[in-house]
N, C-alpha and C positions, 0 to 999 in steps of 0.2 A: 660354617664348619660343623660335621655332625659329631664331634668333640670338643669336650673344652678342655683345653691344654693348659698352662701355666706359661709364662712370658719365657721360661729359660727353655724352653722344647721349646717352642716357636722359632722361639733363634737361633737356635740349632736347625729346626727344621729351614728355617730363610737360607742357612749357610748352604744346606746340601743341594736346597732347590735349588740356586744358583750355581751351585759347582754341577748338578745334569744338565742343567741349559748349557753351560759352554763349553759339555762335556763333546758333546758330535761335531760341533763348528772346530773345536779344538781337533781334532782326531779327522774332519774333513779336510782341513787347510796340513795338517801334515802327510797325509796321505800324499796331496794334489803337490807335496813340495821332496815327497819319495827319502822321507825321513824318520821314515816307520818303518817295519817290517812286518810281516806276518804272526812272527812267534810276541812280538812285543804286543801285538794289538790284542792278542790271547795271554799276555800277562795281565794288560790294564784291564782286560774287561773279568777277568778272574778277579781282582785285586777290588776292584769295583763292586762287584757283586758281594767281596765279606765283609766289604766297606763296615765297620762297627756305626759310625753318623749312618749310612744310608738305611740300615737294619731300625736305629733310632727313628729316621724318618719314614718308615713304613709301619712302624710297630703300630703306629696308634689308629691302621686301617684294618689290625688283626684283635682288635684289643676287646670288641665284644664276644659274651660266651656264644658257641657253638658257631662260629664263624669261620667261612674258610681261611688258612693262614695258607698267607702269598710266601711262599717259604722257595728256595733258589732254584728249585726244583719247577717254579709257576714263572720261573722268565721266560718270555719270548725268544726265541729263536734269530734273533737278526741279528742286524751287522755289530751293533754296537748295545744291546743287549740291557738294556734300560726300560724296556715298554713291558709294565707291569700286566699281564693277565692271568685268568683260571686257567690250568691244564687239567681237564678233566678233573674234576673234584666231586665228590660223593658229598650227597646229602645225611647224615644218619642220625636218626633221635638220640637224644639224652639218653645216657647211660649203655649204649651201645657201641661194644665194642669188636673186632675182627672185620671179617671182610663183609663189603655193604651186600645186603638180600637184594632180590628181587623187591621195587618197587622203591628204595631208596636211591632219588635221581641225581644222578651224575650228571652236572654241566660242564661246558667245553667250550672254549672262547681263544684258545690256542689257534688259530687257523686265518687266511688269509680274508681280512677283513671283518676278521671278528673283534667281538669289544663285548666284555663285562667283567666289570671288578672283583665283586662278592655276594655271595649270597648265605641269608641266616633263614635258617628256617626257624618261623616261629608259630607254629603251629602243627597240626598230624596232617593238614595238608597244605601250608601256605608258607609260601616263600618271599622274604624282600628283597632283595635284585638290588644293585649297587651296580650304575655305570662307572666306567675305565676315562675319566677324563681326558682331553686329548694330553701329545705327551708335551713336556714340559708348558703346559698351560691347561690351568685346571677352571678354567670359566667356561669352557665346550663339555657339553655332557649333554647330547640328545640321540645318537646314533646306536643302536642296539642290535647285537647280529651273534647269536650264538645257539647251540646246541643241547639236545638233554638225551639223555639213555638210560636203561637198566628200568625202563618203565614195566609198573605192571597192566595187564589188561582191564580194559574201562576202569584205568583210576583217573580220580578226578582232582585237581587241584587251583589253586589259584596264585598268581605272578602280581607283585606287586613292586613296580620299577618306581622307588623314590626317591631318586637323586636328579631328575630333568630341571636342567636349566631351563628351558623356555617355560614360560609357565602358558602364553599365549601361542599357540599351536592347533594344528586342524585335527588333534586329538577331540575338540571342544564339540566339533560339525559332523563328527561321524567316521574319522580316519578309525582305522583298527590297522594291528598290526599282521603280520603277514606270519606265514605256517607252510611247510614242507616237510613229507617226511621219506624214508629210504624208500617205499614202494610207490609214493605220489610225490616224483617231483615236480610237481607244477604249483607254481605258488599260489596260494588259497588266502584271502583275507578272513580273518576272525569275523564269525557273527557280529553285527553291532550291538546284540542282547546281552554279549560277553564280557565288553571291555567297555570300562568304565574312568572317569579321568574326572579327579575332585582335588579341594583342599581337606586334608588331612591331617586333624590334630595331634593324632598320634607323631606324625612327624613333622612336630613345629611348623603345623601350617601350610607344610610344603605340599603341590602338587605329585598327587601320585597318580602313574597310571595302573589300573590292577584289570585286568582280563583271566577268565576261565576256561579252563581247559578240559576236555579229559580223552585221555589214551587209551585208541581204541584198541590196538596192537600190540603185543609183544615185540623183542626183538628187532626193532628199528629205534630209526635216530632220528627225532623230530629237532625243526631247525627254525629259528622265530626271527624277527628281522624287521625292522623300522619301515623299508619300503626294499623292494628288487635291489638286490645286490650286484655289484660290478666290479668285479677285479680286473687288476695289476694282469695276471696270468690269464683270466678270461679275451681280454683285449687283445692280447699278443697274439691268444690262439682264433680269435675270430682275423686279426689281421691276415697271418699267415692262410686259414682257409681261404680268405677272399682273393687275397695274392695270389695264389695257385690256380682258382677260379678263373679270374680276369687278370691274367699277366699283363694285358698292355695297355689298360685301362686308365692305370694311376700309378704314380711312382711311391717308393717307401720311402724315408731316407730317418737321421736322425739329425735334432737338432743339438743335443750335446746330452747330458749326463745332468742328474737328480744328485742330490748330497750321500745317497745311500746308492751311490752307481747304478740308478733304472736308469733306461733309455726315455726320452722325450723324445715318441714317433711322432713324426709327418708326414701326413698325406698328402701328395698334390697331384691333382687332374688337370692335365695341362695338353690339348690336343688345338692348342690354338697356331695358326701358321702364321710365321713370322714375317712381319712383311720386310723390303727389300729399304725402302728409308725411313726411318723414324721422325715423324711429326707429332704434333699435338692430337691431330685429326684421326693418325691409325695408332692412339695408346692401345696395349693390351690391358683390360680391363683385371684385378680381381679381387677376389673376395675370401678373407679370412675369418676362419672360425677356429674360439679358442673353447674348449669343456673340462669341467673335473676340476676346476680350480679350490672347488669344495669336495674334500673327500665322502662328508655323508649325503653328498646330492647326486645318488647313483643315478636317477631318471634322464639326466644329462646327458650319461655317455648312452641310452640307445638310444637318442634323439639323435648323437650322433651318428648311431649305426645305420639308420633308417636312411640318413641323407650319403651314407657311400656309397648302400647298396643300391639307390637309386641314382645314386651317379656313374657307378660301375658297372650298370644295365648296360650290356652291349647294343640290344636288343628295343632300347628306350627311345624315343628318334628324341623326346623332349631331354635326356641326359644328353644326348649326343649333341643334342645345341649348343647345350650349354657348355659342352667341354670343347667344343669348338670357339666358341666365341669367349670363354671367361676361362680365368684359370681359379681353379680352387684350391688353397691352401689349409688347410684343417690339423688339431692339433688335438687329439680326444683325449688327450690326459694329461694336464698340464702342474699336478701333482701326484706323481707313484707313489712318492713315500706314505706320503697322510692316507692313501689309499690301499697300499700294502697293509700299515699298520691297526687299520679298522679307525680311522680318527674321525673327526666331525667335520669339522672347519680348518685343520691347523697343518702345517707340514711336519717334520720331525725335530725342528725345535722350536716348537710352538708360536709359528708366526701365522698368524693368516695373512693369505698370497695375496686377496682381493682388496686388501687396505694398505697391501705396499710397493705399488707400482709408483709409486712419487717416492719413494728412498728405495732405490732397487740397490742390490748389494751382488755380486758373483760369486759371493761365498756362502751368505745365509740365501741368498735366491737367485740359485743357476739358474732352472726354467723360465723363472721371467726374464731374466737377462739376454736370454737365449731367442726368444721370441721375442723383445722389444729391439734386438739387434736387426732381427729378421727384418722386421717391420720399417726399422729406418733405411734399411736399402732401398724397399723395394719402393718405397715413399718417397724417398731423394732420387729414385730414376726416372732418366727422362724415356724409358720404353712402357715404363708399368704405372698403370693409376688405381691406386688401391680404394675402393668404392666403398666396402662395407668392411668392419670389425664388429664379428656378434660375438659373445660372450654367454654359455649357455649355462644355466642357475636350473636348481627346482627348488620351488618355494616350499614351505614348512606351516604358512600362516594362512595363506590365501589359494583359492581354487581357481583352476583354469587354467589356458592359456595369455602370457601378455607380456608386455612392449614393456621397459624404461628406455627412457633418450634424452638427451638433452636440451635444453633452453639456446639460443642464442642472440646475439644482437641484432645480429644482421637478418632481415626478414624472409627476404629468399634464400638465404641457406636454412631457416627453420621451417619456410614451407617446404621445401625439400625435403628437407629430415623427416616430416611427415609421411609421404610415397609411400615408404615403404611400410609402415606398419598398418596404412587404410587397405594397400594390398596383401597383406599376411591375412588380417580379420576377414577379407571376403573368401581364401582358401581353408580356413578353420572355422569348424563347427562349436568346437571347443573354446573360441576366442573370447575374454573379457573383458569387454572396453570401459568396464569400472575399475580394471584396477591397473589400466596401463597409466602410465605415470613421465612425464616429463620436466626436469628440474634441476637447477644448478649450486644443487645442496653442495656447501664447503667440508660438513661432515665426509660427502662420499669422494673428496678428492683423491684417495686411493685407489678406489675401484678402477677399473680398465674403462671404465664407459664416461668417466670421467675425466682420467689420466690422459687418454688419447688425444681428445679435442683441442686441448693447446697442443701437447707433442707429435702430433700429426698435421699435416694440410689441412685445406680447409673443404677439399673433396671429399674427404674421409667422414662416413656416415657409422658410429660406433653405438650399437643398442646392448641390452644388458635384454636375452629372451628366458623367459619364466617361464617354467612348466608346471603344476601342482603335483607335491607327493599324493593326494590322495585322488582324486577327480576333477570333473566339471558339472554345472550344470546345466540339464537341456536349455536350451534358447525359448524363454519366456515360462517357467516353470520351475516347481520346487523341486526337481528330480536329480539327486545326485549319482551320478555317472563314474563310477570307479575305472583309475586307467590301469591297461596291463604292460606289458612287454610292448604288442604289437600298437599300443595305442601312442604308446610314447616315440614311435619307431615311425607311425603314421606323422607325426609333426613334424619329421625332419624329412620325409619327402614333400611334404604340403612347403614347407622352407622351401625348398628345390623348385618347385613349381611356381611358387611366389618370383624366385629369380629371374624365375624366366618369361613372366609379365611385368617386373619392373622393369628387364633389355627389351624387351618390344617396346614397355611405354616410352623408355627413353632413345629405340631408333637404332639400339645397339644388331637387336638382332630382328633376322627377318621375319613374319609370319607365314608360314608354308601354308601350306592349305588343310583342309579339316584330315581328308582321308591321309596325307602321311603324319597328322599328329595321334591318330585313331587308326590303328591297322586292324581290318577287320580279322586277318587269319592272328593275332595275337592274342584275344579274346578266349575268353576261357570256353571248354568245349559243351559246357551246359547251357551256353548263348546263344549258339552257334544255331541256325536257323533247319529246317528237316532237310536232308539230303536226298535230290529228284532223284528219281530211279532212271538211269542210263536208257533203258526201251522205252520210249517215247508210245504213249498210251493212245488208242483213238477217242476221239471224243464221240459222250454216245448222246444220241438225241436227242433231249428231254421228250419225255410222252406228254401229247397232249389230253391235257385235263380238265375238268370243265370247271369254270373258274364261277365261285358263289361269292355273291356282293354282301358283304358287310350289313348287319343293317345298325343303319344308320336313321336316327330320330329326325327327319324332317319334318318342318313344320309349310301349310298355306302363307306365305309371302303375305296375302291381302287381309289375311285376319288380324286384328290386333291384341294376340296373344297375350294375356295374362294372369296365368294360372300362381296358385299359392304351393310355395315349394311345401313339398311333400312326400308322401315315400311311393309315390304313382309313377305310373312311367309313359309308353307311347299313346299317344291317341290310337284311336279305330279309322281307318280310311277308304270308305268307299267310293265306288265307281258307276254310274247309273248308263248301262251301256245301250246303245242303238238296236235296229233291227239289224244291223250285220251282225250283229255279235251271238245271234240265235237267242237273245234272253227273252223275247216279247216284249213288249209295251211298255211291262215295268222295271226296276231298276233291277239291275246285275250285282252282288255282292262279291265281290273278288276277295276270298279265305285267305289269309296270307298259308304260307306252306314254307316247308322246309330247303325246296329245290326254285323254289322262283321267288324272287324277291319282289314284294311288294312294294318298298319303298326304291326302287330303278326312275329313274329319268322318266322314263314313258309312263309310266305306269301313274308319278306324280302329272304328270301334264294333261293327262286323260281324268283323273280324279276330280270329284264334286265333292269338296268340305263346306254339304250345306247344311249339315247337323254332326255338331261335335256335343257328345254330352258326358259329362264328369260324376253326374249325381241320379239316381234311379228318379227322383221327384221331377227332374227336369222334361220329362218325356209327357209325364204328363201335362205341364204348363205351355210346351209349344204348341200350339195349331192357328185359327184361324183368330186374326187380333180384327178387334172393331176400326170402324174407319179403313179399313184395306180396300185398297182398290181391287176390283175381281172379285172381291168375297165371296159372291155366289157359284162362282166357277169349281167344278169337282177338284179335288188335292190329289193329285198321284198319290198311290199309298206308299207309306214310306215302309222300307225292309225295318226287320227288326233288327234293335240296337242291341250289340253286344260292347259290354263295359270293360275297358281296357285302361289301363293308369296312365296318368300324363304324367310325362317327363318335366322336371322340375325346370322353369325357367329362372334364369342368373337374379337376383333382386339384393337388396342390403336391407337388413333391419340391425339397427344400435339396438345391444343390450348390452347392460353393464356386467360383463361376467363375476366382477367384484363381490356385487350385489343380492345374484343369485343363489339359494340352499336347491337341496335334492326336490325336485319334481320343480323348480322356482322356472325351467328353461320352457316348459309348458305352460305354464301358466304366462309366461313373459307373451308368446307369440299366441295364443287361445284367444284374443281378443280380436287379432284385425283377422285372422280367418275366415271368421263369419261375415266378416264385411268385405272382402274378397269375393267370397261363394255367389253375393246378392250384385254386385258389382260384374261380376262374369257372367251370372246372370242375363240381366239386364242389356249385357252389347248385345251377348248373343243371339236375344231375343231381338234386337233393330235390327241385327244384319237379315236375320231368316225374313223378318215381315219386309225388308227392302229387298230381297230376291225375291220372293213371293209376286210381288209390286210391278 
């Protein structure tokens, strides 16, 4: 409590709490019994409102100085007129009286799926934020979605929300909260330099989250918000668009009424043809999806947007399979009210849905009633085999995308129960197989993922799929990946595609061939390969050219080459030509040149490498060696040698790079050079005195 109160207001306060909770069930079961009327249901909720106990029970949320007072004028607009918010309230300093200037900001939580309690300013520019707990259940307090106005240009301020229940949240890892304003509506996350999320002494220890702002504009209405928001009216209006779009794609229908008369829409895609006898062998297979069971897990419902629109692809041959072969049942919003009302987790009197599918009621929970009814039809018939119930969440704690599923006895129905989620993680990028989780926790006997498994057959494959409010991250790195609109939109087709490799794996459906699963005229027109020009061109002759050889570093075959690597490059290669060649007697020097290649085929096969020399000293040590046979005989005079670098050949020397400082790499190889030099030397010299011979 962030009051201490006295035991005799507490119990006052317990009595009133009690008389709002069974203020709507009361007021819903008379409706449903047409023992109300109009004008009476504007008496009670008048009479309610001056309530003297309810005034008690709210006073002690108005009770510090300069705080806004929830005063009759700050009720909510609904059916039943209970759900405490700001209606536009001004912020203004101490001692300041008349109408708020410019630059003292007016917030606004009035609006469909907004939510915040109070704010105190305490400071000239900092404000404390007070969420709207869900309604009658005051333990939900993490969902924030409201508005500010009357800003002045580049004022800067700081928001500090410290009432969050969760204290463990992806505020910790880098989540920030989200920003829109009248001329940029596209949602922007907060710098992560901005917003900050600590324990707080100031406020008994509690986690606050505080983020920085400042406005850059006049005249607009900046808009702050937990993650992408989803309404009640947004849903209806994307339905109706898509309906008008693809009239015959999918049907609408309803399943019954919410406690606050919304409609519970149904989608079902059903282009399956019915066969003529019913067996085991021809079931119609399908697959149900339920979302929005948590009103602050908006990412949910576009996950489900992303899997209509890709099932209501006329255009798709991979939807068309699918709606030929499987019928799909989908349910995007399996709580209006907690969603209309801006709530967290809770419906409109304060039940969360996900913890009570094991005491289902038709008075505190039509929707699930309504949809567990569905469920046992189509379960108990002998035409339909219900394969999958997914159940779509977004986490708050954990990153990525990921699977819970259940445990069971029997081994081949839990290798089964596997399939599907080995084949989800190979169509997502996003996938994290640290935190998919399988378990037949008694705590979670409420959830649907748990409920189902006894109350359904034993074909029935029922997972609980996670999305992250804030990202993922890349695959094998620290990089966090913030998702949007379309990225959350991207998982419910990749679902869709998943479907339709677990009906191939299991035989359901057929595999077409690559080009009608890949149409090439569908591909977008930036793919699209260059377009041949209709008058068909002559081809023109290439001209002949004269073709110059490469040169290429050949070495003599019979020499036993082993020079020390170096920064030298080709040998010199001469040719000591005949008398046809017009050179005379003595040897022919063939200049290499630009246009004929000296190192060609012929040119190597006619060549004499009967002096290759690398060092100017060497010229002088070759001639006439003692003991030669012939000695006396005159020596052809040998052409002069021009000095050309030898090309390094391949060799290994270990040096310890470890080892070696600046100039260490010369010194490491300076030693066998020299014994190299006298070593190449030396062949060279036997070979020349055995030609000679």
């Amino acid at each position: 409590m962030l009051f201490q109160q006295n035991n005799k207001t507490k119990r006052k306060q317990n009595k009133i709490y009690n008389t709002i909770i069974l203020c709507p069930e009361i007021l819903h079961v008379a409706c449903c019994l047409n023992f109300i009327s109009s004008k009476f249901t504007r008496t009670h909720t008048r009479t309610f409102s001056q309530n003297n106990d309810c005034a008690q029970y709210l006073e002690p949320f108005s009770r510090q100085a300069n705080a806004v007072k929830l005063t009759r004028n700050s009720i909510t607009r609904t059916q039943h007129n209970f759900v405490l918010r700001i209606v536009r309230k001004s912020k203004t300093p101490l001692g300041h009286s008349g109408k708020a200037k410019r630059g003292h900001l007016c917030f606004d939580a009035a609006f469909e799926t907004g939510n915040l309690g109070r704010v105190d300013l305490v400071g000239e520019f900092e404000y404390d934020l007070f969420l709207r707990p869900d309604t009658c259940n005051p333990r939900y307090r993490f969902w924030f979605n409201f508005t500010v106005d009357n800003v002045k240009q580049d004022q800067r301020v700081i928001f500090n929300i410290v009432n969050m229940n969760k204290s463990r949240n992806l505020f910790k890892d880098g989540m920030t909260p989200l920003v829109k304003s009248t001329s940029r509506p596209k949602w922007q996350r907060l710098p992560r330099c901005e917003v900050f999320y600590y324990k707080s002494p100031v406020h008994q220890n509690h986690y606050v989250l505080s983020f920085a702002f400042g406005f850059d504009k006049e005249d607009e209405v900046y808009q702050f918000a937990l993650t992408f928001p989803y309404s009640y009216s947004k849903m209806q209006a994307y339905l109706n668009a898509v309906e008008l779009k693809f009239p015959e794609a999918f049907e609408r229908s309803s399943l019954g009424m919410s406690i606050q008369n919304r409609k519970l829409e149904l989608i079902t895609f059903d282009d399956v043809k019915k066969p003529d006898k019913m067996d085991p062998k021809n079931v119609i297979h399908m697959v149900v999806i339920l979302a929005r069971i948590h009103p602050g897990e908006s990412p949910a419902s576009y996950v489900v947007q992303g899997l209509i629109e890709f099932l209501a692809a006329a255009n798709q041959p991979i939807s068309k399979a699918l709606r030929e072969h499987v019928v799909f049942k989908i349910v995007p919003m399996l709580n209006p009210d907690g969603v209309f009302l801006g709530n967290n987790r809770c419906n409109v009197i304060g039940h969360d849905l996900n913890r009570s599918w094991n005491r289902l009621s038709q008075y505190t929970h039509p929707t699930l009633s309504a949809v567990m009814k569905m469920l046992k039809e189509y379960d108990n018939s002998s035409c339909y085999q219900v394969d999958f119930v997914i159940d779509l969440h977004a986490h708050s704690s954990l990153t990525g995308t990921f699977i819970y599923g259940s445990t069971y006895d029997n081994v081949y129905r839990y290798e089964r129960h596997l399939v599907f989620p080995k084949l989800f993680a190979t169509k997502c990028e996003d996938f994290c197989q640290e935190h998919m989780m399988f378990n037949a926790d008694d705590r979670k006997s409420g959830t649907a993922r748990r409920y189902f498994v006894d109350a359904l057959s034993d074909n029935v494959n029922t997972y609980t799929l996670e999305v992250s409010m804030c990202g993922y991250f890349l695959n094998g790195t620290n990089i966090l990946t913030q998702y949007t609109e379309d990225g959350y939109m991207r998982i419910g087709r990749n679902l869709a595609r998943t479907f339709l490799e677990y009906y191939r794996f299991t035989n359901i459906l057929p595999i077409p061939p690559v080009d009608e699963l890949r149409p090439r005229k569908g591909r977008p027109r930036t793919h699209r390969p260059r377009a041949r020009s209709k008058t068909r061109s002559e081809v023109r002759v290439r001209p002949k050219t004269t073709r110059a050889y490469a040169p290429i570093s050949y070495t003599d075959l019979s020499i036993c080459y082993d020079s020390a690597t170096s920064e030298d490059g080709s040998p010199v290669r001469y040719m000591y030509g005949h008398p046809g060649h017009g050179g005379g007697g003595g040897g022919l020097r063939m200049r290499p040149h630009i246009h004929q290649d000296q190192f060609s085929l012929s040119n190597i096969q006619a060549a004499r490498f009967s002096n290759l020399d690398f060092s100017s000293d060497f010229r002088l040590k070759v001639g006439k060696g003692k003991g030669q046979v012939g000695s006396n005989a005159p020596e052809p005079k040998m052409p002069p040698i021009e000095m050309l670098s030898v090309p390094p050949k391949p060799h290994l020397t270990i040096i310890d790079f470890n080892q070696l400082t600046r100039g260490g790499l010369e010194e490491a190889t300076a030693g066998k050079t020299l014994e190299r030099e006298k070593e190449k030397i030396r062949r060279h010299t036997v070979k020349s005195s055995s030609r000679k011979a």
